[in-house]
N, C-alpha and C positions, 0 to 999 in steps of 0.2 A: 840341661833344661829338661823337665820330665813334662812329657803332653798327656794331657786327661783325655781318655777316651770315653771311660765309664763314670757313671753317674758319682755325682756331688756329694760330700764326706760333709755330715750335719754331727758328726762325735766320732771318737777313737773306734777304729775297727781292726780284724784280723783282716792279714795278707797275706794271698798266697805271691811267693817269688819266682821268677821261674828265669833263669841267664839264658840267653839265646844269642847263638854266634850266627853268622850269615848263612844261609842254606848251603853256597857253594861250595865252603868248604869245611860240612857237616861229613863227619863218621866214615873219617880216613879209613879206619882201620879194616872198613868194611870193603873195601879195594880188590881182593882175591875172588868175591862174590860178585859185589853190586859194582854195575857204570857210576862214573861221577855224578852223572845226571838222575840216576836211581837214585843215589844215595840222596840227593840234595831233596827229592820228593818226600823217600822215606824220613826225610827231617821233618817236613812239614805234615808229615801223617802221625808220628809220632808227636807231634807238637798238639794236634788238633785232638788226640786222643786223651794226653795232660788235661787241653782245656776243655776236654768234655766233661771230664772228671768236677773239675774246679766249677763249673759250671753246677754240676749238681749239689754243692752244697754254696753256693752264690748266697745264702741268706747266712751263712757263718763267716764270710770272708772276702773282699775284695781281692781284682787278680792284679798281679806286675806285672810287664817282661821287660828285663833289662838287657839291653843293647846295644849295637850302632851300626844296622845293618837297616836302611831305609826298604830293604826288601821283607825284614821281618816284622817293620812294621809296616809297612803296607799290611802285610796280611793276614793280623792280629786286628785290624781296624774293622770296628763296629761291632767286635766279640768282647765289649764289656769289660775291655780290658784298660790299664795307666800302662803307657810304653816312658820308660824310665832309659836316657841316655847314657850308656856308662862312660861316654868321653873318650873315647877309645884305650879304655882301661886294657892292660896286658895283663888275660888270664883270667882265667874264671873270680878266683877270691878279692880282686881290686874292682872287678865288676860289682859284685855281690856287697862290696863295701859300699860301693857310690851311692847303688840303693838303697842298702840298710838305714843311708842315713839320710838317704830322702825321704823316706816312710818314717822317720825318727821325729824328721820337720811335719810330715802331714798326721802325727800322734798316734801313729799305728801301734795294736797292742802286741796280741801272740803276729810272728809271722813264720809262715813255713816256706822253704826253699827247695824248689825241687829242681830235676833236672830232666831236661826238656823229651830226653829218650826213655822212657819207663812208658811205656804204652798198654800196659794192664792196670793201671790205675784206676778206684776208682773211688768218689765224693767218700764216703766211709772211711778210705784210708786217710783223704786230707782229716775228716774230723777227729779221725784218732790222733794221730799228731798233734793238733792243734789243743785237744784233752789232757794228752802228755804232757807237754811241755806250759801247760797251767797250772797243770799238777807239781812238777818238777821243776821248772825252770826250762830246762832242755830236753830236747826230746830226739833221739835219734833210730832211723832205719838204714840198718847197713844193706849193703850188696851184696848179694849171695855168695859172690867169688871170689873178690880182689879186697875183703878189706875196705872199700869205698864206701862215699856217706851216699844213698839215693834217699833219703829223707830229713831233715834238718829244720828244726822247729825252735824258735827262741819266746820265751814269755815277754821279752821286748827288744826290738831292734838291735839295741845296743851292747845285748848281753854281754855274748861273748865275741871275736872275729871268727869267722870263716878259715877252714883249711881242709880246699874242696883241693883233690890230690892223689899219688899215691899213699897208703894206707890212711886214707882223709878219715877214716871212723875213730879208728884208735887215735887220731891227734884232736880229733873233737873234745873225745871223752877226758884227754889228759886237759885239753884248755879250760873244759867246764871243771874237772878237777883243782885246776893253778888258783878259780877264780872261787873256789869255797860255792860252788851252786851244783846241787844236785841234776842228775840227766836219767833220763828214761830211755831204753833200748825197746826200740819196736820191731819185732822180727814180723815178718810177712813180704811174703813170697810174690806179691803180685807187684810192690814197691822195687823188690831186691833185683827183680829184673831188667838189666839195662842192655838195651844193645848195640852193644861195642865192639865185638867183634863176630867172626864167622861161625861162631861153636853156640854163641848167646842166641844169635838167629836163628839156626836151626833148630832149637829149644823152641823159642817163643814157635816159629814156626806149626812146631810138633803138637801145639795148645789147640791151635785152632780156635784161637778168638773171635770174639764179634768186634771189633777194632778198626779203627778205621786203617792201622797200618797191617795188620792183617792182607784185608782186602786188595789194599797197595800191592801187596806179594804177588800174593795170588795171580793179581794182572800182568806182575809181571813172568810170571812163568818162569823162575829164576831154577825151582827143581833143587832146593837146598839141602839135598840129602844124596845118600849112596855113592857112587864114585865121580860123579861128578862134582860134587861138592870138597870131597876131598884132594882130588885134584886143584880146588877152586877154579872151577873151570864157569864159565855160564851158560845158561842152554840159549838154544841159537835165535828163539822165541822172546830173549829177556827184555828188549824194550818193547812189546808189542802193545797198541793204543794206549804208547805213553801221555799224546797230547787226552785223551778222556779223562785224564785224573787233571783237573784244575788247568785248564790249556793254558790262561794265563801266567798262571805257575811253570808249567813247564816250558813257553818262551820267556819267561823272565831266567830263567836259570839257568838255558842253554846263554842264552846272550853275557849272562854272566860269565860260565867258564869259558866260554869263545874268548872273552878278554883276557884271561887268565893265560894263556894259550901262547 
């Protein structure tokens, strides 16, 4: 059952997608660096950063975030967002389905699908996307590194399926291939960046963004560079005025892994 958060659909619009798994246990990989408890924040700064983005182009496109984590929506609520239930779909692409074709039923036209950790984002790039894949059919932005899709745009819901994964770019390209519909590659750098693991963060790191996950760092005093880093060690500083950044956020998330425990 998907709950409306954001205003009333009077004709077919674009959507943007966005799959969101529960903060606790967001960006494993990120373990050698950041506490659990980091990381679960850095989900949601990175999240806030997406829908700043999304936010600035809001007159080209309604937002999603699909889920089943009653903590991600909670805190997507009143940010103009549809929290769309994936039913506890296994896996990003049975997520992504659920919605696809719940935006199918409420007539959505272009939709882009991004992914929740790409924190240089910004309204420009959704509209590019959204311009591709009008143009095209499909519209894709790879990942700088691995082969992965960090941008994913269909001229309608139902295009083609999803196959968010390893080498997910190249399997896009062959399904928009199988199905006879043209696809567009959009190369850009602030898309392609995702942070997944301890080499990607120190990159973004190294930017020095205006971001809200930027800042996040910073507080935390994590020191993502020189031998400590390569060691993956953390400095001894690294949770300091963890509860300043969204206190109710960070008792909701320690209470979460405490359960986990």
């Amino acid at each position: 059952m998907a709950i409306q958060n954001g205003r009333a659909m009077n004709a077919p619009r674009d959507w943007l997608l966005v799959p969101v798994k529960a903060f606790s246990q967001a960006k494993t990989r990120l373990a050698p660096v950041l506490t659990p408890v980091m990381r679960a924040l850095l989900a949601t700064a990175m999240l806030e950063d997406v829908l700043a983005a999304a936010t600035d182009v809001c007159e080209l496109c309604d937002i999603a975030i699909v889920t089943n984590s009653p903590d991600v929506a909670w805190f997507v609520a009143g940010r103009c967002t549809t929290v769309i239930d994936d039913r506890g779909a296994i896996g990003t692409n049975a997520a992504v389905t659920i919605a696809l074709a719940e935006l199918a039923v409420r007539e959505a036209r272009t939709v882009v699908i991004l992914p929740s950790d790409i924190p240089l984002i910004r309204g420009r790039d959704i509209a590019e996307l959204i311009a591709a894949a009008k143009r095209c059919g499909v519209a894709l932005a790879p990942a700088t590194y691995d082969n992965g899709t960090n941008g994913f745009a269909l001229k309608s819901p139902t295009l083609i399926s999803p196959h968010f994964g390893p080498n997910s770019f190249t399997r896009h390209l062959a399904a928009a291939c199988a199905a006879g519909i043209n696809s567009a590659k959009v190369t850009n750098s602030r898309l392609g960046l995702d942070l997944d693991d301890p080499l990607r963060l120190r990159e973004f790191r190294s930017m020095q963004s205006d971001t809200q996950s930027e800042r996040l760092l910073l507080r935390f005093d994590t020191r993502i560079c020189g031998e400590a880093f390569e060691n993956g060690a953390l400095a001894s500083g690294c949770a300091r005025d963890l509860h300043d950044h969204e206190p109710e956020i960070a008792r909701m998330l320690v209470r979460d892994l405490d359960a986990e425990c």
